[in-house]
C-alpha positions as CSV (number, residue, x, y, z in Angstrom):
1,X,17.6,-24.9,23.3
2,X,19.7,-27.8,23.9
3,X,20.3,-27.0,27.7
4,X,16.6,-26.9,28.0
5,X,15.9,-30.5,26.6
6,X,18.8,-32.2,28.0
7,X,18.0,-30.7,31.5
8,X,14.4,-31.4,31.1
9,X,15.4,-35.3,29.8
10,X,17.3,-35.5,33.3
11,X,14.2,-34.0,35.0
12,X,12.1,-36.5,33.2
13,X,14.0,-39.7,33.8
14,X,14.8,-38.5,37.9
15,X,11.9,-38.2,38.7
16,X,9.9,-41.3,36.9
17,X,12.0,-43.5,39.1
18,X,9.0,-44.8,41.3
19,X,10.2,-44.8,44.5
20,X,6.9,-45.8,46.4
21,X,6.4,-48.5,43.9
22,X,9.6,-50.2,45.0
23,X,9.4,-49.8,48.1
24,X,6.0,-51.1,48.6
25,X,7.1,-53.9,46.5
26,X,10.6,-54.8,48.3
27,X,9.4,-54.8,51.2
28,X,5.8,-56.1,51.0
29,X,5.8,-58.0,47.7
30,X,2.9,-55.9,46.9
31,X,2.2,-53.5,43.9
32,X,1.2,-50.1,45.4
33,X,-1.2,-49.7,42.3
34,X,-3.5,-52.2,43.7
35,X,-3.9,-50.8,46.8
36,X,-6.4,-47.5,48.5
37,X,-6.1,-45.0,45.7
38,X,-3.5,-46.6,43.5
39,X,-1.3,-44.3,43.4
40,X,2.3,-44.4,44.0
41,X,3.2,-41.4,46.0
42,X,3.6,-41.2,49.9
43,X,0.3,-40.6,50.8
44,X,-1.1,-43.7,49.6
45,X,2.1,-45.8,50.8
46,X,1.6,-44.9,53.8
47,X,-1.6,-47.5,54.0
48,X,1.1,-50.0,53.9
49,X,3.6,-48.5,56.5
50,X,4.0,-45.1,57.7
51,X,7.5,-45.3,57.6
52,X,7.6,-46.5,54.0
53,X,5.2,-43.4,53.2
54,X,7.9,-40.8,55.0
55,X,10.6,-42.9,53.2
56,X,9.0,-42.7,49.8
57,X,8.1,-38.6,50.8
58,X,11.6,-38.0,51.3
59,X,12.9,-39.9,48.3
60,X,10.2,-38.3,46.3
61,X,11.4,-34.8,47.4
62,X,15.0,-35.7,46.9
63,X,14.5,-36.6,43.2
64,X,13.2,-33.4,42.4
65,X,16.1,-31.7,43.9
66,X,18.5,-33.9,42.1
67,X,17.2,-32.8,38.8
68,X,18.1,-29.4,40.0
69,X,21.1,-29.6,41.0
70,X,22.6,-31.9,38.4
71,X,21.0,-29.5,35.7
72,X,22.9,-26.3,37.8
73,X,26.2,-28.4,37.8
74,X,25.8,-28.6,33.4
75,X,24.8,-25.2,33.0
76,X,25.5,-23.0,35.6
77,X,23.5,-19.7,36.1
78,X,21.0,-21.1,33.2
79,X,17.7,-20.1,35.3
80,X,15.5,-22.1,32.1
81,X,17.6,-24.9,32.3
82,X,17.3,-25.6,35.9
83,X,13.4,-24.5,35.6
84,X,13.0,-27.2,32.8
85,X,14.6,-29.9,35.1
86,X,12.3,-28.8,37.6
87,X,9.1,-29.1,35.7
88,X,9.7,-32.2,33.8
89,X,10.6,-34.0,37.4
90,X,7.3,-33.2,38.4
91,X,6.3,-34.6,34.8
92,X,8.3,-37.3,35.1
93,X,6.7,-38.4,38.8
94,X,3.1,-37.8,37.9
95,X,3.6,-39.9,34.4
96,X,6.7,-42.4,34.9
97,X,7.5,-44.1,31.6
98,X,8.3,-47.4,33.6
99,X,4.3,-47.8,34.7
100,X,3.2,-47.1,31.6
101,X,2.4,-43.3,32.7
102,X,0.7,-44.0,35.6
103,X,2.5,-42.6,38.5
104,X,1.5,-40.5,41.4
105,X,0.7,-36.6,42.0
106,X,3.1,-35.0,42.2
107,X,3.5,-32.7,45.4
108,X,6.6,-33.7,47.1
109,X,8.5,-34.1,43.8
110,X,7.3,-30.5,42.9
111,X,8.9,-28.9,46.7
112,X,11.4,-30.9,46.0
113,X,12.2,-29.7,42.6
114,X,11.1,-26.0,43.9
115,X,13.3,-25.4,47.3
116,X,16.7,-24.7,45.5
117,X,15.0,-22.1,42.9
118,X,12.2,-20.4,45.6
119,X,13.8,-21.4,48.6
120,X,11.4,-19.2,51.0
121,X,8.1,-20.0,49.5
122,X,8.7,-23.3,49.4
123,X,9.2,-22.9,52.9
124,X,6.3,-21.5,53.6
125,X,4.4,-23.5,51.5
126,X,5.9,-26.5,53.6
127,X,4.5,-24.4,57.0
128,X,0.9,-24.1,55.4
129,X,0.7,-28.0,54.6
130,X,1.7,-29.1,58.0
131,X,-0.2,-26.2,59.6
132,X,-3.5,-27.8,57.7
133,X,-2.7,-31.3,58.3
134,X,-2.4,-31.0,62.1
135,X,-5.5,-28.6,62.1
136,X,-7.9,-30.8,59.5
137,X,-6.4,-34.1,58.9
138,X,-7.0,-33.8,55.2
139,X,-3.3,-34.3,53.0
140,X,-5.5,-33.5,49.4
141,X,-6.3,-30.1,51.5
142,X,-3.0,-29.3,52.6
143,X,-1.6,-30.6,49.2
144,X,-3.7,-28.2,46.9
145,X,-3.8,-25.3,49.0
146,X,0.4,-25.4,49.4
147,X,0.6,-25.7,45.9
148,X,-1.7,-23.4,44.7
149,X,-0.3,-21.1,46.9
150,X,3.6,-21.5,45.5
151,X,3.6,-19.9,42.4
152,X,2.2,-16.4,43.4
153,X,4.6,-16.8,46.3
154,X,7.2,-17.5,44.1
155,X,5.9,-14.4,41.8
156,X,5.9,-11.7,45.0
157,X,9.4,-13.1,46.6
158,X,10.9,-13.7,43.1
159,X,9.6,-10.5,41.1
160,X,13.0,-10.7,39.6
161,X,12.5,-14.1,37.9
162,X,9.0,-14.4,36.4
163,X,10.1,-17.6,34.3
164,X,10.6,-19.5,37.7
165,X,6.9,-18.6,38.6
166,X,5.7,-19.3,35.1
167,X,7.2,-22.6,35.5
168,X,6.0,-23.1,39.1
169,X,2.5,-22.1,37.6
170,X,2.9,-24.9,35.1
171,X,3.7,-27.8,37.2
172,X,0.8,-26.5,40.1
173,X,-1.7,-27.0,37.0
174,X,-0.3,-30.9,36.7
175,X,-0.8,-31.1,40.2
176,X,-4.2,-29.6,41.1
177,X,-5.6,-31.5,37.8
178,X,-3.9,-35.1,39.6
179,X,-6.4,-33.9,42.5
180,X,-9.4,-33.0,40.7
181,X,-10.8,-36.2,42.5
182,X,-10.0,-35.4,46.2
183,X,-11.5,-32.4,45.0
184,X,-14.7,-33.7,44.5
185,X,-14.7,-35.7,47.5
186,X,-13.7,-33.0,49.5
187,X,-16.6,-30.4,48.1
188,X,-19.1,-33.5,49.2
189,X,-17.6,-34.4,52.4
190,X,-16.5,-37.8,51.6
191,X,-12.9,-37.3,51.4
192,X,-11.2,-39.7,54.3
193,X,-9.1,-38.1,57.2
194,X,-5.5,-38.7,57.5
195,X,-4.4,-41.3,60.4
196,X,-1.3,-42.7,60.8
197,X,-0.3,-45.4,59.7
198,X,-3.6,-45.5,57.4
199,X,-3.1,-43.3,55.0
200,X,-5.5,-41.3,52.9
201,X,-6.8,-41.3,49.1
């Protein structure tokens, strides 16, 4: 039990670090959570520069995959352990203790977190997002359907490890309920296109 806290504190603390925040507020002097949606993650960075929005994507992902790979290094061959990290990175992003929980959604952190456990789902997952930004313009669409998608991916490629799809299940919850309002906006045809260099909500 103690691998799984201390691997999920690591997940936790990784990925709250609020890379868009600082970003935005390096180089712009701005805070992030004043601006479009108000949320931290690349999407909504990108209204202030595209290339701080891939920057912040990247770093987002990264995190994630630190958290994995520094809980692997402790415990190797502990499949709960590296799951937990996993997770709580997502947790960590979506509720950062340094902005007083408010942080962003989640999605890059979560493929991040996700590529070393279900390398070939996440891959595909990655295929079905671009595949539906390039062909709609709509991030929040890409974003849920890739996510949704990734656990029962995970559960047909990875048969042999339900506890990585039940964790994969877990953090798509977190994620889909962070979109619940492009959701909406999206079921009422209000939800804004992406453009670069614009950004979306």
């Amino acid at each position: 039990m103690d691998h799984i806290l201390l691997s999920a504190g690591i997940g936790y603390l990784l990925g709250s670090i609020p890379f868009g925040y600082l970003l935005v507020r390096i180089f712009h002097g701005a805070d992030i959570r004043q601006m479009g949606s108000g949320n931290i993650g690349a999407t909504n960075v990108s209204r202030t520069s595209l290339a701080l929005g891939i920057i912040t994507l990247l770093f987002d992902a990264t995190k994630g995959l630190a958290a994995v790979l520094l809980a692997r290094f402790l415990f190797p061959g502990n499949t709960a352990a590296a799951g937990a990290a996993a997770l709580f990175a997502v947790v960590g992003h979506i509720f950062p203790v340094w902005l007083k929980f408010r942080g962003g959604k989640g999605v890059a952190t979560g493929l991040g977190s996700f590529i070393l456990l279900a390398p070939k789902p996440v891959v595909i997952c990655i295929a079905i997002f671009l595949a539906l930004v390039a062909l709609f313009r709509y991030v929040s669409l890409a974003s849920i359907t890739a996510v949704a998608l990734l656990p029962i991916l995970i559960f047909m490629l990875h048969a042999r490890q339900p506890e990585i799809a039940l964790v994969a299940l877990l953090a798509a919850a977190l994620i889909l309920i962070q979109h619940r309002g492009n959701m909406g906006r999206l079921l009422s045809g209000v939800e804004p296109r992406f453009r670069a260099g614009h950004g979306v909500r």
